[in-house]
MINUKOL-656549 format. One record per atom (N, C-alpha, C): residue in three letters; atom name; z, y, x. Coordinates in steps of 0.05 Angstrom, whole numbers. Example, Ala and Ser with C-alpha at 12.3 -4.5 7.8 and 13.67 -1.06 7.14 Angstrom:
BEGIN
- ALA | N | 156 | -114 | 264;
- ALA | CA | 156 | -90 | 246;
- ALA | C | 156 | -66 | 264;
- SER | N | 142 | -45 | 257;
- SER | CA | 143 | -21 | 273;
- SER | C | 157 | 1 | 258;
This chain:
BEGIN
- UNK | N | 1616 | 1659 | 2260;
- UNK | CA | 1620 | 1681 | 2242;
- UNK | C | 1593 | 1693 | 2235;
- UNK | N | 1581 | 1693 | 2213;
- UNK | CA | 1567 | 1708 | 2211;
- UNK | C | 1563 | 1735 | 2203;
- UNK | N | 1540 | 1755 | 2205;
- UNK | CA | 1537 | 1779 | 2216;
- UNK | C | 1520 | 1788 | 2199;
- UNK | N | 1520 | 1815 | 2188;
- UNK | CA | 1509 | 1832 | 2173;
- UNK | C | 1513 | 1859 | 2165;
- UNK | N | 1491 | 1872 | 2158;
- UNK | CA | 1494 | 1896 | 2165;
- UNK | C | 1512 | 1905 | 2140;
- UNK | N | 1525 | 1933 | 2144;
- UNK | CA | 1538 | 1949 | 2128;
- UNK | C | 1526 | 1939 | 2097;
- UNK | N | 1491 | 1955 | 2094;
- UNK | CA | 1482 | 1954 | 2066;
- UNK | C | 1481 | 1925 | 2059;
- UNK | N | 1473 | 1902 | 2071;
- UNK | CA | 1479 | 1881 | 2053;
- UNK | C | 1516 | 1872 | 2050;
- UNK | N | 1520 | 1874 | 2067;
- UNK | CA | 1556 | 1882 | 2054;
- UNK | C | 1560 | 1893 | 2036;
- UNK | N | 1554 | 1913 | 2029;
- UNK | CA | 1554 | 1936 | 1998;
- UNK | C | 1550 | 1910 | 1983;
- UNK | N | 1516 | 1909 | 1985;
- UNK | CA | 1507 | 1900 | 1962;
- UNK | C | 1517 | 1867 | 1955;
- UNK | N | 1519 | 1856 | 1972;
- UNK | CA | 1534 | 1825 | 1969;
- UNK | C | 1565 | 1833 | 1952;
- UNK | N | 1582 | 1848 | 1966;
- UNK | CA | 1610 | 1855 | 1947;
- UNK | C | 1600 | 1865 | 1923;
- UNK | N | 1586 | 1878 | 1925;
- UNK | CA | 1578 | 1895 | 1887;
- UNK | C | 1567 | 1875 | 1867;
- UNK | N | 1548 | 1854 | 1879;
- UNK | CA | 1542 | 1836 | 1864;
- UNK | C | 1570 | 1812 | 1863;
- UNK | N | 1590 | 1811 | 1869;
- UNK | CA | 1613 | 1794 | 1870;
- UNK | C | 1624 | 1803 | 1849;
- UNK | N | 1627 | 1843 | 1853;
- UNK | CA | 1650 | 1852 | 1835;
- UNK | C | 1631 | 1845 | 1802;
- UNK | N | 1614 | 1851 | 1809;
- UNK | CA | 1599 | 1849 | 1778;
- UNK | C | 1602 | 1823 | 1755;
- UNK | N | 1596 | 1801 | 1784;
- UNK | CA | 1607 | 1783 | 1768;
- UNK | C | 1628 | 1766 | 1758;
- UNK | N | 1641 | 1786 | 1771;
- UNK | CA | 1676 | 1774 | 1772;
- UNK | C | 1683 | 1755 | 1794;
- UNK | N | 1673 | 1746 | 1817;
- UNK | CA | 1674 | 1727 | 1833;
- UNK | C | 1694 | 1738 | 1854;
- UNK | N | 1706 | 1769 | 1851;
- UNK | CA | 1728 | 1777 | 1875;
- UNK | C | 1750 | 1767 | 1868;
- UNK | N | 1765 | 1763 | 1887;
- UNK | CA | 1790 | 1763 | 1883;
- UNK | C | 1813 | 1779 | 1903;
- UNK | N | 1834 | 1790 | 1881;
- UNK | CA | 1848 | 1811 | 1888;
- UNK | C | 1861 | 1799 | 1914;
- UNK | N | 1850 | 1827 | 1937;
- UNK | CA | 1865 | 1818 | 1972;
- UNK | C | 1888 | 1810 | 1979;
- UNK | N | 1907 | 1821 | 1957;
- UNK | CA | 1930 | 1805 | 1967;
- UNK | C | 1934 | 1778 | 1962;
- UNK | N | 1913 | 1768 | 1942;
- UNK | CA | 1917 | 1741 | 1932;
- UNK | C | 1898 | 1717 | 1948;
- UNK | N | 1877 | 1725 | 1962;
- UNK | CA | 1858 | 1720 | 1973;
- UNK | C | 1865 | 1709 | 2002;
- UNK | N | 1863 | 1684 | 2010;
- UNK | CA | 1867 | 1671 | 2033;
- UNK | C | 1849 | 1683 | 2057;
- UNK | N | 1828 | 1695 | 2049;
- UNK | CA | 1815 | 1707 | 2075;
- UNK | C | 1803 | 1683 | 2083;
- UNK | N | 1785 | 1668 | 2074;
- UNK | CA | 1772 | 1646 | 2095;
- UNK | C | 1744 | 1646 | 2098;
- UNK | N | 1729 | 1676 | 2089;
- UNK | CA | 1706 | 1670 | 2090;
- UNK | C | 1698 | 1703 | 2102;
- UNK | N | 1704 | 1703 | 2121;
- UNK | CA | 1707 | 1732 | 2132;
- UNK | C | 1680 | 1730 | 2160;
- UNK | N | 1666 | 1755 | 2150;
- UNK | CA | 1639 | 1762 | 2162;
- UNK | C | 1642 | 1793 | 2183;
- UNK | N | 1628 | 1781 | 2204;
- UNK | CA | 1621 | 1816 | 2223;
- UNK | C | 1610 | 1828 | 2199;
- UNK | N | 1613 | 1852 | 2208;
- UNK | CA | 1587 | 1880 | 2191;
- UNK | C | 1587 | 1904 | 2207;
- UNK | N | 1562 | 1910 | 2217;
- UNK | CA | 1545 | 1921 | 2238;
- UNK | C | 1535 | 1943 | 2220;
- UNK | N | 1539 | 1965 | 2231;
- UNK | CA | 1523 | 2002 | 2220;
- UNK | C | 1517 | 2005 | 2246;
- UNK | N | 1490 | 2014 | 2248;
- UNK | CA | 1472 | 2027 | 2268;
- UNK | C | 1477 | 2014 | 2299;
- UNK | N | 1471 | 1981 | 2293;
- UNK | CA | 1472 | 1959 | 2310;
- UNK | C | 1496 | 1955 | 2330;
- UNK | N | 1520 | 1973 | 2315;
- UNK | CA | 1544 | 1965 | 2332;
- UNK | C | 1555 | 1948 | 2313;
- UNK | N | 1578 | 1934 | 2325;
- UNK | CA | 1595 | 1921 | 2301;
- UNK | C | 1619 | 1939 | 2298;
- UNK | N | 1619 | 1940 | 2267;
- UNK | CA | 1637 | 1971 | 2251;
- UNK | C | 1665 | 1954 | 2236;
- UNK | N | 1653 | 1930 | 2218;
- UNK | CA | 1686 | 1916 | 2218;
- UNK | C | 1683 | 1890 | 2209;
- UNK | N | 1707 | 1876 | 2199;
- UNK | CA | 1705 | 1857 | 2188;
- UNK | C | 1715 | 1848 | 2158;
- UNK | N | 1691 | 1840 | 2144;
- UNK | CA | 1696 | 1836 | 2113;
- UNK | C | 1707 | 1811 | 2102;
- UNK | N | 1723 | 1808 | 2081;
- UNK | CA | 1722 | 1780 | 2077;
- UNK | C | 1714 | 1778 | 2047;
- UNK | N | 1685 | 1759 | 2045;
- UNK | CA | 1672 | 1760 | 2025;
- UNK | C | 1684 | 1748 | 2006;
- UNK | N | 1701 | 1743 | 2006;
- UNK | CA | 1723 | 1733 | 1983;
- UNK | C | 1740 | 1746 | 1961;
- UNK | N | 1742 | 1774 | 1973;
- UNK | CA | 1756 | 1790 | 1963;
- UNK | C | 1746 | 1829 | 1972;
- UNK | N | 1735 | 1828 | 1991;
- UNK | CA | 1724 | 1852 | 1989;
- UNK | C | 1736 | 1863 | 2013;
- UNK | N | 1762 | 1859 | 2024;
- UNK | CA | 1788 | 1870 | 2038;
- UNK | C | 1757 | 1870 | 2069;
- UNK | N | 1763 | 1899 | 2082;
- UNK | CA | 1754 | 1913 | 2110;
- UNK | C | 1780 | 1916 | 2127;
- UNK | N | 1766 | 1907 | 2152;
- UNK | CA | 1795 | 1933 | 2165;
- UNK | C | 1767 | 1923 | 2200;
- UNK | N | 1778 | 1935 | 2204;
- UNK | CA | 1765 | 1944 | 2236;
- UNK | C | 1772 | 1919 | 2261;
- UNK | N | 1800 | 1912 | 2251;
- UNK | CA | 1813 | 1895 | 2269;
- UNK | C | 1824 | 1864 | 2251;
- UNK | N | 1805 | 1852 | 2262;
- UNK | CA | 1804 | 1821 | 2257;
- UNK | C | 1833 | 1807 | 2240;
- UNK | N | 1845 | 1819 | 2260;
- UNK | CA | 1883 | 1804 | 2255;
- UNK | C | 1886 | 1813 | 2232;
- UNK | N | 1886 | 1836 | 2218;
- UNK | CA | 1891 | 1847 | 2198;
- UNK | C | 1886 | 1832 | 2180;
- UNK | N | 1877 | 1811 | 2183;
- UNK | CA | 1859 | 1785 | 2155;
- UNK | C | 1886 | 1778 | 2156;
- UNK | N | 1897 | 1762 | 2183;
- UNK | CA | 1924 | 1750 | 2185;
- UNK | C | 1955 | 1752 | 2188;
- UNK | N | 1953 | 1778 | 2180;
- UNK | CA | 1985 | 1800 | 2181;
- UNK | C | 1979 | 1803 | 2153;
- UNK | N | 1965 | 1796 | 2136;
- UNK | CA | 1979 | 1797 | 2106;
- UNK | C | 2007 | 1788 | 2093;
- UNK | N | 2005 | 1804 | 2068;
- UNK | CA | 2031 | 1796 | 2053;
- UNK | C | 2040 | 1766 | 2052;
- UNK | N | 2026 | 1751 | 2039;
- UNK | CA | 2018 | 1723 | 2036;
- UNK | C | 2014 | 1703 | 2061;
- UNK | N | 2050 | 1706 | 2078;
- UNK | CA | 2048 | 1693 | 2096;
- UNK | C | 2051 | 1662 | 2096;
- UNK | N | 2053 | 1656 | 2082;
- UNK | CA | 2062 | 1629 | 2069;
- UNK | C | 2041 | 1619 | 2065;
- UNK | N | 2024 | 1628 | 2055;
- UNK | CA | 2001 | 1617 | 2056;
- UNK | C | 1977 | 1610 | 2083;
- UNK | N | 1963 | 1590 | 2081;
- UNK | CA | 1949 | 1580 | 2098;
- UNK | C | 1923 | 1592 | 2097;
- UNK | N | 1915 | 1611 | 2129;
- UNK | CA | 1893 | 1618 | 2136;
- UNK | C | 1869 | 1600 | 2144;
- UNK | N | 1844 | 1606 | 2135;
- UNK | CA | 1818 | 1594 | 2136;
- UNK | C | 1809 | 1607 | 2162;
């Protein structure tokens, strides 16, 4: 899994949304999901796919879209 901080999180999602490369979380398989670290703790987990945070990992895999196959 790779690891990065909060601000390149920002700025990697902002440059996604800009170019249209997100895709909406509920639609989004979650397979490319990164730590992200504020003030060298780790704060949550992103999935650069779609933008979707939550603090707790599972949360990628208790989505709507159970039918679908996790990465």
């Amino acid at each position: 899994m790779d690891k990065f901080s909060g601000q390149q999180i920002r700025s990697l999602i902002e440059e996604k949304k800009v170019s249209g490369e997100l895709q909406q979380p509920s639609q989004c398989m979650h397979s490319d999901i990164v730590k992200c670290y504020e003030d060298g703790r780790a704060h949550r987990y992103v999935c650069m796919n779609c933008g979707y945070a939550d603090k707790n990992r599972a949360a990628f895999f208790a989505q709507i879209n159970t039918d679908q196959q996790m990465g």
